[in-house]
PyMOL commands that place a pseudoatom at each C-alpha (Angstrom):
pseudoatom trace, name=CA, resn=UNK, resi=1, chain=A, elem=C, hetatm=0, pos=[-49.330, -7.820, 124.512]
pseudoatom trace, name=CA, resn=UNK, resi=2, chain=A, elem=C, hetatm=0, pos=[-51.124, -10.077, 127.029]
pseudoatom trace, name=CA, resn=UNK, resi=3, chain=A, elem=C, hetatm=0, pos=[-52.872, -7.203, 128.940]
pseudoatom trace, name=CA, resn=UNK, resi=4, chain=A, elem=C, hetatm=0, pos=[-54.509, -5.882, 125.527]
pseudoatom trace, name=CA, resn=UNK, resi=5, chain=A, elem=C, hetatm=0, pos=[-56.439, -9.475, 125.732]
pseudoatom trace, name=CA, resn=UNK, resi=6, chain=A, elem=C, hetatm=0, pos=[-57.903, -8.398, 129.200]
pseudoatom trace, name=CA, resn=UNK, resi=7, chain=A, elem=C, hetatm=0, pos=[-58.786, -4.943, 128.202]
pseudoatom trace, name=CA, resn=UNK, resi=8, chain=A, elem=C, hetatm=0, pos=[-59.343, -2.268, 125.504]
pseudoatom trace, name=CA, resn=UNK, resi=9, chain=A, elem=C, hetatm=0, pos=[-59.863, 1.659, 125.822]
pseudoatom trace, name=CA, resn=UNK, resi=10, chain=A, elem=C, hetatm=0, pos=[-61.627, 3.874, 123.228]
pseudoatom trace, name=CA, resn=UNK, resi=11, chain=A, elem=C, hetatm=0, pos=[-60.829, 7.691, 123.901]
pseudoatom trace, name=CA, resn=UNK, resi=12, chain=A, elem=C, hetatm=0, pos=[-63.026, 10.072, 121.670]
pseudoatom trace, name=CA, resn=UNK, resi=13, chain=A, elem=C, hetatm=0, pos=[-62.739, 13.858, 121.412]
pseudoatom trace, name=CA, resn=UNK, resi=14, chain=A, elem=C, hetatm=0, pos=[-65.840, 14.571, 119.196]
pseudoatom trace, name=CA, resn=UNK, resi=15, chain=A, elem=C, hetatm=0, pos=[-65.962, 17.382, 116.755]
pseudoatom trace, name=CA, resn=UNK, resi=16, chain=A, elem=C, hetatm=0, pos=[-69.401, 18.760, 118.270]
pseudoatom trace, name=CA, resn=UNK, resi=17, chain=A, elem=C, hetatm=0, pos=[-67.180, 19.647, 121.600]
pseudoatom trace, name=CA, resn=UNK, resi=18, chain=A, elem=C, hetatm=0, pos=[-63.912, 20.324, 120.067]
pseudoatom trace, name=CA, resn=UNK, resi=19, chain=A, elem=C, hetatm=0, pos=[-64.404, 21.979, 116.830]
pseudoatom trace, name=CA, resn=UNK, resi=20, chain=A, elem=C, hetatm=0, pos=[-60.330, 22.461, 115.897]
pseudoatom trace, name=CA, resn=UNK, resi=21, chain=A, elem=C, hetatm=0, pos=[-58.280, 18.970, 114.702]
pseudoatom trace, name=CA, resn=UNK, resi=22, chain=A, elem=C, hetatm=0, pos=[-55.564, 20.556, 116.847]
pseudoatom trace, name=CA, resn=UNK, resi=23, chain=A, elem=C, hetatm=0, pos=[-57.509, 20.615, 119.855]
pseudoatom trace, name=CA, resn=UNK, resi=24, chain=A, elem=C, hetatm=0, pos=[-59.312, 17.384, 119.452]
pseudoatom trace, name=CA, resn=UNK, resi=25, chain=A, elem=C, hetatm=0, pos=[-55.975, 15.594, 119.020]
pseudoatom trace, name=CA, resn=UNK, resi=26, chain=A, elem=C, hetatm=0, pos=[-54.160, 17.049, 121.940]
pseudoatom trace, name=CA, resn=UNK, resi=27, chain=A, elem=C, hetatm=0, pos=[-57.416, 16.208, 124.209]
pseudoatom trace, name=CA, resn=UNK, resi=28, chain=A, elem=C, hetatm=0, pos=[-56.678, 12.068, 122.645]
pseudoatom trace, name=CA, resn=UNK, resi=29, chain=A, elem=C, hetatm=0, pos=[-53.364, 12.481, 124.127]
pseudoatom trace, name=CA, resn=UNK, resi=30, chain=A, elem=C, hetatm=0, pos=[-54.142, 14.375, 127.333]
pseudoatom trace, name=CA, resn=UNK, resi=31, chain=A, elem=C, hetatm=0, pos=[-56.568, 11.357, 127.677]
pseudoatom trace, name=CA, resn=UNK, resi=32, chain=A, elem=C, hetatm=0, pos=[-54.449, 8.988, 126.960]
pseudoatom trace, name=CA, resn=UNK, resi=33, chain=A, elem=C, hetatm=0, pos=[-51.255, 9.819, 128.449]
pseudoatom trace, name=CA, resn=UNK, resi=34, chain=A, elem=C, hetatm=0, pos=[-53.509, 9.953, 131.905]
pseudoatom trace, name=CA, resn=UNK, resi=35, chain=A, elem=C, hetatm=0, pos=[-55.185, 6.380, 131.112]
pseudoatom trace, name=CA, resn=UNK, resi=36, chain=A, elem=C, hetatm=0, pos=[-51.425, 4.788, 130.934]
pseudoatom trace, name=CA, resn=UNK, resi=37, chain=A, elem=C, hetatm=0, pos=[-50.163, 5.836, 134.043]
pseudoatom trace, name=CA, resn=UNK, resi=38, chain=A, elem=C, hetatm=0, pos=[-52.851, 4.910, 135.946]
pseudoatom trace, name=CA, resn=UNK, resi=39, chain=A, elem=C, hetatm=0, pos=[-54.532, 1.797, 134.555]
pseudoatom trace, name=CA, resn=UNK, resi=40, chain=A, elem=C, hetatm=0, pos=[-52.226, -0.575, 136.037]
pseudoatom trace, name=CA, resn=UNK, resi=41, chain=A, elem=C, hetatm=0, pos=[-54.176, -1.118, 139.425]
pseudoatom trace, name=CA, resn=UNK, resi=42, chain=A, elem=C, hetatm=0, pos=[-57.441, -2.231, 137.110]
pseudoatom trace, name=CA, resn=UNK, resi=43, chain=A, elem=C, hetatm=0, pos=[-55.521, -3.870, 134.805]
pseudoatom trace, name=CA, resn=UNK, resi=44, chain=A, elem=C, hetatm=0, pos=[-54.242, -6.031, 137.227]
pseudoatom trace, name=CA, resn=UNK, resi=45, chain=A, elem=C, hetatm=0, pos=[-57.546, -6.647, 138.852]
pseudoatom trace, name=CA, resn=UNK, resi=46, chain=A, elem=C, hetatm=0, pos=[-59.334, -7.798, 135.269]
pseudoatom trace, name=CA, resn=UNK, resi=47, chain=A, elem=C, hetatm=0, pos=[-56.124, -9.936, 134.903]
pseudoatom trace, name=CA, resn=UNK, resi=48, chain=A, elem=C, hetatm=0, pos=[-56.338, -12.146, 138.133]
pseudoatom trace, name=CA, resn=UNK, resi=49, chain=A, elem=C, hetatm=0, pos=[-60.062, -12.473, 137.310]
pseudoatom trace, name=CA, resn=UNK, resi=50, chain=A, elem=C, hetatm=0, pos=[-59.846, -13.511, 133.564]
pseudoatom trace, name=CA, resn=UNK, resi=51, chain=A, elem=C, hetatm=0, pos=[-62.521, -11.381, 132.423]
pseudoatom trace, name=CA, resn=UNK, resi=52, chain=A, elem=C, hetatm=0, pos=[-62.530, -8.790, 129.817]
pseudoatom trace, name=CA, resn=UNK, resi=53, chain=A, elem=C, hetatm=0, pos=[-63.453, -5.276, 129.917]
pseudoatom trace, name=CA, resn=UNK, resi=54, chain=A, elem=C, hetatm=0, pos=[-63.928, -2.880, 127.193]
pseudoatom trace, name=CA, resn=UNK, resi=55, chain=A, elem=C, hetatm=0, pos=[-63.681, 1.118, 128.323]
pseudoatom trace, name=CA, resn=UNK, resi=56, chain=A, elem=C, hetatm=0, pos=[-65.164, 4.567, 126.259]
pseudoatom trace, name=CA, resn=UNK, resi=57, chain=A, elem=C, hetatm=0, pos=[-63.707, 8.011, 127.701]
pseudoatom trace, name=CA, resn=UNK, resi=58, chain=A, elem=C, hetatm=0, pos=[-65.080, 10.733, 125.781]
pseudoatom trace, name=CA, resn=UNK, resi=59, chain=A, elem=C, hetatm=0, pos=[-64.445, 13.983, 126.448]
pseudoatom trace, name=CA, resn=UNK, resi=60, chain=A, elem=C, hetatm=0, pos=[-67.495, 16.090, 126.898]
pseudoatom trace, name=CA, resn=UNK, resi=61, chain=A, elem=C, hetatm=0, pos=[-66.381, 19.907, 126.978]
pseudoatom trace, name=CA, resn=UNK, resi=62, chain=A, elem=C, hetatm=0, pos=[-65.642, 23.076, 125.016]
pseudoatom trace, name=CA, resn=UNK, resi=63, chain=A, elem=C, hetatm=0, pos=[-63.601, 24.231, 127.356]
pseudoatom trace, name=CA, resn=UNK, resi=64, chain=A, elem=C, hetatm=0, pos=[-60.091, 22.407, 126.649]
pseudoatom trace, name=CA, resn=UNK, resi=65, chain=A, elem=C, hetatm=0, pos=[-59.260, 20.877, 129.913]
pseudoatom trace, name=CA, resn=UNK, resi=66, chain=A, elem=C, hetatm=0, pos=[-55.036, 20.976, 131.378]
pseudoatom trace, name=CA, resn=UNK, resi=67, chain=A, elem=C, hetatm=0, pos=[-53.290, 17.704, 132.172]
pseudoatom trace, name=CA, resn=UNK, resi=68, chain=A, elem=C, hetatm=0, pos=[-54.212, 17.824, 135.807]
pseudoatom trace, name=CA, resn=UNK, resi=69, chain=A, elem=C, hetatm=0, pos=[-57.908, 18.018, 135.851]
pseudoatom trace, name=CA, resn=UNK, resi=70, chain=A, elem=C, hetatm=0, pos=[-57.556, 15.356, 133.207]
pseudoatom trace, name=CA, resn=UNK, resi=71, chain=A, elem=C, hetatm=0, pos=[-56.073, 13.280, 135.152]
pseudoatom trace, name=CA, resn=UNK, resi=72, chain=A, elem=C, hetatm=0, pos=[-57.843, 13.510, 138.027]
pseudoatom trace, name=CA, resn=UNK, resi=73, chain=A, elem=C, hetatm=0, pos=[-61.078, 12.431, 136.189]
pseudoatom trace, name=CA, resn=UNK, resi=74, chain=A, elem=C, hetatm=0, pos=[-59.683, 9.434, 134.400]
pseudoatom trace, name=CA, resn=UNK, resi=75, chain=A, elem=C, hetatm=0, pos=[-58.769, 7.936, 137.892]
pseudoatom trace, name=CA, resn=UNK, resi=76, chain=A, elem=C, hetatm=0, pos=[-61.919, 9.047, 139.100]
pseudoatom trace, name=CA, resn=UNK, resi=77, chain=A, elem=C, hetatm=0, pos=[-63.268, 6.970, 136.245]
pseudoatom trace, name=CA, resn=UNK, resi=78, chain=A, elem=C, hetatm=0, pos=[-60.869, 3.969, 136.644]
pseudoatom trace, name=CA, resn=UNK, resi=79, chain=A, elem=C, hetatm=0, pos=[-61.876, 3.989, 140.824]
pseudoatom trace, name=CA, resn=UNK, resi=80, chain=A, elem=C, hetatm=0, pos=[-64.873, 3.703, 139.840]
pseudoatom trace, name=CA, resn=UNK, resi=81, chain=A, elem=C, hetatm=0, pos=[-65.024, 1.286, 137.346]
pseudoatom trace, name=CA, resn=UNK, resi=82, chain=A, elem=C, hetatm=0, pos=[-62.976, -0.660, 139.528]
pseudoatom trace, name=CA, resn=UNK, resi=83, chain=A, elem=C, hetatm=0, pos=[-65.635, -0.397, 142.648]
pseudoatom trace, name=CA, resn=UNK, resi=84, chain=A, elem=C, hetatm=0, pos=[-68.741, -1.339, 140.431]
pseudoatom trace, name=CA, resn=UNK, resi=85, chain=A, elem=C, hetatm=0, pos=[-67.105, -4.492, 138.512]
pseudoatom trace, name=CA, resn=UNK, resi=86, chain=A, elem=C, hetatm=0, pos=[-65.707, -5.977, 141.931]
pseudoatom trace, name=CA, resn=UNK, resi=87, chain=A, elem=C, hetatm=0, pos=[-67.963, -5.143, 143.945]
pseudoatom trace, name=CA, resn=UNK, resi=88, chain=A, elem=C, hetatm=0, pos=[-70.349, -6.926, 142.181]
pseudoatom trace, name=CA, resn=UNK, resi=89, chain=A, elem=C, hetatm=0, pos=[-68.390, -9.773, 142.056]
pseudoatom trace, name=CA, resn=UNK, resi=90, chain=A, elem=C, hetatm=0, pos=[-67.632, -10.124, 146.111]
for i in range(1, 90): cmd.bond("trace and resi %d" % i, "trace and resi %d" % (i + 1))
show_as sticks, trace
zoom trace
């Protein structure tokens, strides 16, 4: 895919946070499922301006969070990765 050129995501779920395999997996997906639906206003931004961007979510808490609150923090993290990259550019 083009859009893979343009940008990359790393999602981590360390073992020091989530001690159970189970857990750490379903916190990958939680993460990622959020990331997909709502990477497509970056993604489209990085692709007009030909750069490349590499992104690290980790999750950071015991406390195994639901798909909401995940969500809300990746775009939270997306709106603001998209503020700092263009407004630096403008």
């Amino acid at each position: 895919r083009s859009s893979d050129l343009n940008m990359s995501v790393l999602i981590i779920a360390p073992k020091r946070y989530q001690k159970l395999a189970v857990n750490r997996n379903r916190a990958k997906r939680l993460l990622r499922e959020a990331y997909r639906l709502n990477k497509h206003s970056l993604e489209e931004k990085i692709k007009n301006s030909s750069s490349q961007l590499f992104i690290s979510i980790a999750l950071v808490s015991k406390i195994m969070p639901d798909y909401k609150l995940t969500e809300q923090k990746v775009k939270e993290i997306l709106s603001s990765i998209e503020k700092k990259i263009f407004s630096e550019n403008n």
